[in-house]
N, C-alpha and C positions, 0 to 999 in steps of 0.2 A: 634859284636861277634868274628871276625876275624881283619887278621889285613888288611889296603889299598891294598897294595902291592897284598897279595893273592885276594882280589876282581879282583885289575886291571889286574892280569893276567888271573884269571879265567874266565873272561867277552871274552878274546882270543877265549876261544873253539866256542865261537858263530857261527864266519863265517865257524869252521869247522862242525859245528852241522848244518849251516844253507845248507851247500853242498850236509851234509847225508840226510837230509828232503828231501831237493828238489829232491833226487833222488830217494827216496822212496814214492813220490808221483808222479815219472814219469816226473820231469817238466826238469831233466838234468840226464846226464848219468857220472855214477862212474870211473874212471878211475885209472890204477895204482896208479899215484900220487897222487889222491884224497885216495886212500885207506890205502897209508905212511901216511899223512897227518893225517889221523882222529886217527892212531893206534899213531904217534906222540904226538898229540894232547891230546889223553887221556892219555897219557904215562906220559908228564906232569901234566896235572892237579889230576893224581893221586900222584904223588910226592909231592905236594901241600899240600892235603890234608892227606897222610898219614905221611908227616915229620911235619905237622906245631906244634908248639908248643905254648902255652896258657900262655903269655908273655905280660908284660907291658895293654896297654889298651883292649887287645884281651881278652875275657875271655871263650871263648869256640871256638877253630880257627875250630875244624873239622865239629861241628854243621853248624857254619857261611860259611866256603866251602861250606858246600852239598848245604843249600841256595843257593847261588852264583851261583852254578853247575843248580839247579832248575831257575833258574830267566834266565840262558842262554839258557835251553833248550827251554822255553816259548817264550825268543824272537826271537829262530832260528825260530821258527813256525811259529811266528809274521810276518817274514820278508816274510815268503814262501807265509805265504796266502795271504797278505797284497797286493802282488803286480799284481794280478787280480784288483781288486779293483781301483789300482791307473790307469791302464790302460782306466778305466769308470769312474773315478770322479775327481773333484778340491783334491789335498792334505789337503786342511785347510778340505775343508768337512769329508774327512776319517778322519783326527785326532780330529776334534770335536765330531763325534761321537765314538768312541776310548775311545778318555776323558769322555766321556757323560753315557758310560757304563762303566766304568774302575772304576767313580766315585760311582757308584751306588752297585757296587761290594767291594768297600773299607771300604763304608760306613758301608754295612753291617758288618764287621770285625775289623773295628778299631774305629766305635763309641764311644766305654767310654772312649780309650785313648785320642781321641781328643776332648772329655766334660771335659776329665780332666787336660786339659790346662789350665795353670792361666795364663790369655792373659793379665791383667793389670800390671804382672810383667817384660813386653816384654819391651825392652826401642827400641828407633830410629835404635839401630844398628841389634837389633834383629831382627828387621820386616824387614830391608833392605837387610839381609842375607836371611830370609826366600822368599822375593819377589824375589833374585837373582835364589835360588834354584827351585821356581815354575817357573819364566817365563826363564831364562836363561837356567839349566840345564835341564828341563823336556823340556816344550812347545817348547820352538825354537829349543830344539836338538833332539824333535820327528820330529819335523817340516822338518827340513834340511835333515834328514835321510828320510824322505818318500821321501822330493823333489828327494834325489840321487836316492833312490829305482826306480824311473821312471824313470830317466833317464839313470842310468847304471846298473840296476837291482841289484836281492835281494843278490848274489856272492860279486861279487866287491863293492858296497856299504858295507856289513859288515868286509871286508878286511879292511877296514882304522878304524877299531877298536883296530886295531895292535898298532896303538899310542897312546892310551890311558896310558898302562901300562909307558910309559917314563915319564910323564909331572904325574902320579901318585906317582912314587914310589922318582921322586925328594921332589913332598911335601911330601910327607910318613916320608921321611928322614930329612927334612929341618922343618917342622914344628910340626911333632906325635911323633919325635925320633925314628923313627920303625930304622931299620937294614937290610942290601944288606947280606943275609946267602948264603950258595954256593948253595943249596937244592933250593932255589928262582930264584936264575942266572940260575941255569940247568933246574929248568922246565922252566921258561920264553926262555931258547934258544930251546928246546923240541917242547913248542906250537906253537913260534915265524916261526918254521919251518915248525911246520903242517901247520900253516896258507898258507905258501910260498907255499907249493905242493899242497895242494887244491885246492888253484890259480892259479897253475903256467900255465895251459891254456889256461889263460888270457894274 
């Protein structure tokens, strides 16, 4: 519904949204720079969403934003409450059950889409793309991300989300045809920054 580029910048506000949780449930305290940071942070991703335009493969960018917007606010939660948890268990055990509920949650919601797959139409390259997307970008990259959560907690763990948007909006560009517009540079240097002051106590 949107295009890469706004996903992978939007996915940014996380580690700022993940700051404003943590301090709204007491577990870290706000600070100036944390409160540049998140008015940044939104500053951006509403530039995103109110300049984006419904172009090439995008067919509703502002719909597909607010998603986006929705899917970060869930995993700043994620990160916040998750890391009790890691403190008291194995990480395979929290993400199996994770997955184990998350599945049970999907299923309810996207059952006919996925009866309505014609799976004999799948050739070798298809199932190999799809086993990359199941075990490469979901499982080992929740995987990796709890391991850090435990080790350098739920802050700085979602900081290196920052790189995402770089190694995105190359393939964006080099493979989807998308386009570097100035309204996309200015929010990604907007949130790039909130990120940086939310952090910067680190």
């Amino acid at each position: 519904m949107t295009f890469s580029i706004h996903a992978s910048l939007l996915v940014l506000v996380t580690p700022i949204l993940i700051t404003l949780f943590a301090a709204l449930l007491g577990k870290e305290q706000m600070t100036f720079f944390s409160l540049a940071g998140l008015g940044l942070g939104i500053g951006g991703a509403m530039l995103l969403i109110l300049k984006g335009e419904n172009k090439g493969l995008a067919g509703n960018v502002f719909w597909g934003d607010i998603f986006i917007i929705i899917n970060a606010i869930s995993y700043a939660f994620y990160f916040v409450l998750v890391k009790p948890l890691m403190q008291k268990y194995n990480p395979v055990q929290v993400l199996r059950w994770i997955f184990t509920i998350g599945t049970l949650f999907i299923a309810l919601f996207g059952w006919k889409e996925f009866s309505a797959i014609n799976w004999p139409q799948f050739s070798a390259f298809d199932f190999s793309v799809l086993l990359y997307i199941v075990l490469g970008a979901t499982f080992f990259a929740y995987l990796f991300t709890i391991y850090g959560i435990s080790k350098l907690g739920a802050s700085i763990t979602g900081a290196y989300i920052y790189t995402q948007p770089v190694f995105a909006s190359v393939m964006a560009v080099l493979f989807l045809g998308e386009y570097l517009a100035w309204y996309k540079i200015g929010a990604a240097i907007l949130i790039m920054t909130g990120v940086y002051l939310v952090n910067r106590k680190k």
